[in-house]
Each structure stands twice: as structure tokens, then as C-alpha cells.
C-alpha angles and dihedrals in degrees: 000000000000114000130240120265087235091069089042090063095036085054088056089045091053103039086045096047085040082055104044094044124162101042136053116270121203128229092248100055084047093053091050107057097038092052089244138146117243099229094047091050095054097063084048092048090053096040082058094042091052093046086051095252090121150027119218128199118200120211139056094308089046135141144122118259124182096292078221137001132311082237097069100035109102119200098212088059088049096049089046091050092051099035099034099085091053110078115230091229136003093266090065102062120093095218123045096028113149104153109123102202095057094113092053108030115107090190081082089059094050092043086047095046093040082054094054090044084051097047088037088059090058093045088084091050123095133197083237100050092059102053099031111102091002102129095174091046092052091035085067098029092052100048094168086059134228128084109305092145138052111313138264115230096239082058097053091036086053086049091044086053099039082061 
């Protein structure tokens, strides 16, 4: 199975929005820092915004910003949000489909079934659990430094000294 570009990006949307919380973050830093272009990642910005991934703000102060926490965002609900529409193979669109051996073929049922064990695999996986404690990831997806986003445990173990 490869994933769409399109889920790549939204990924990235989502990883670089889950790293920078508490503020609004814009498409083209976004764009810069997930190597992006802006326009394709508008469609994918309003795709997420649409699934309820994201919340987005117009005007000069603008930006998009996780619609709920990182916490509660799976990544097996995002993946089937985003996959879901492309058929596997040709035989499961519902349009196009010329093979003639669709109703008989048992290769569908084990693609079918090797898709759900795919999807299945994500469903543990939270937003949170990928950027939580991932120095290097939120070393890139917070270029102006600091900890914008969830924090590392050494950050919270120096705080816990300190006081």
C-alpha cells in the first residue's frame, strides 16, 4: 500500500500545528519547514479543517491552529479520512471497474482485509504520541526554538528540579 501524497502533507499539517500549540501557525511556515508548496497545502489545510483536524482563522492575524487536542487525534481516523476515497485496486472502485473477475476473486478479500490490518495498526497512534518526547521532530518543527510544543521530559524533569 504507498500513501497519498496528500496524507503525507496533511501528516506534516497536522505534526507541525501538534508542535507549535498554543499559538496559530501560518501555511507558509508551514511550508517552510515541511518542504511544501503553499497552494498544495491549501487544499490539504482545508481537507483537515473540513474533517475537524483543524481550526482555521481568516484575516491579518490569521492561521490554523489542532481543532482539539493532539490527544484525541488518531492517526488511523485521519489515514482513513484521507485513503479511503482511492481504491486499492481497480476492483474496488466503484466506477472504472472492468475487471471481470471482481465477483469471484478472492485476491479483493485479502487486499481488503491487508487495508483494515493497515488502518487497524494506526488506530493506537495518537497525534500526541508522535511528537511527545521527539527532540529531533520538534527541533525542525519549531525552527524559532524553544518549547512551543508538547514537552520533552528532560524539560519537564529540569522544571521539576529548579523547583
Amino acid at each position: 500500500m504507498r500513501v497519498t501524497k496528500r496524507t503525507n502533507i496533511a501528516m506534516r499539517v497536522l505534526m507541525f500545528c501538534a508542535a507549535n500549540m498554543g499559538r496559530l501557525v501560518t501555511k507558509a511556515e508551514i511550508a517552510k519547514a515541511c518542504n511544501a508548496s503553499e497552494n498544495h497545502l491549501a487544499q490539504v489545510i482545508n481537507q483537515l479543517a473540513q474533517l475537524g483536524f483543524l481550526h482555521t482563522q481568516r484575516g491579518r492575524n490569521g492561521g490554523l491552529e489542532l481543532a482539539r487536542p493532539a490527544k484525541q487525534i488518531v492517526i488511523g481516523e485521519v489515514f482513513r479520512a484521507l485513503e479511503q476515497p482511492v481504491p486499492i485496486a481497480e476492483c474496488f472502485a466503484d466506477v472504472d471497474n472492468t475487471c471481470p473477475l471482481t465477483e469471484a476473486c478472492r485476491l479483493r478479500t485479502a487486499l481488503d482485509d491487508a487495508a483494515n490490518a493497515f488502518y487497524a495498526t494506526l488506530d493506537p497512534i495518537t497525534l500526541d504520541a508522535l511528537i511527545c518526547d521527539n527532540a529531533p521532530l520538534l527541533e525542525i518543527l519549531v525552527p524559532q526554538g524553544g518549547c512551543k510544543g508538547p514537552l520533552r521530559k528532560s524539560t519537564v524533569a529540569a522544571a521539576e528540579t529548579i523547583v
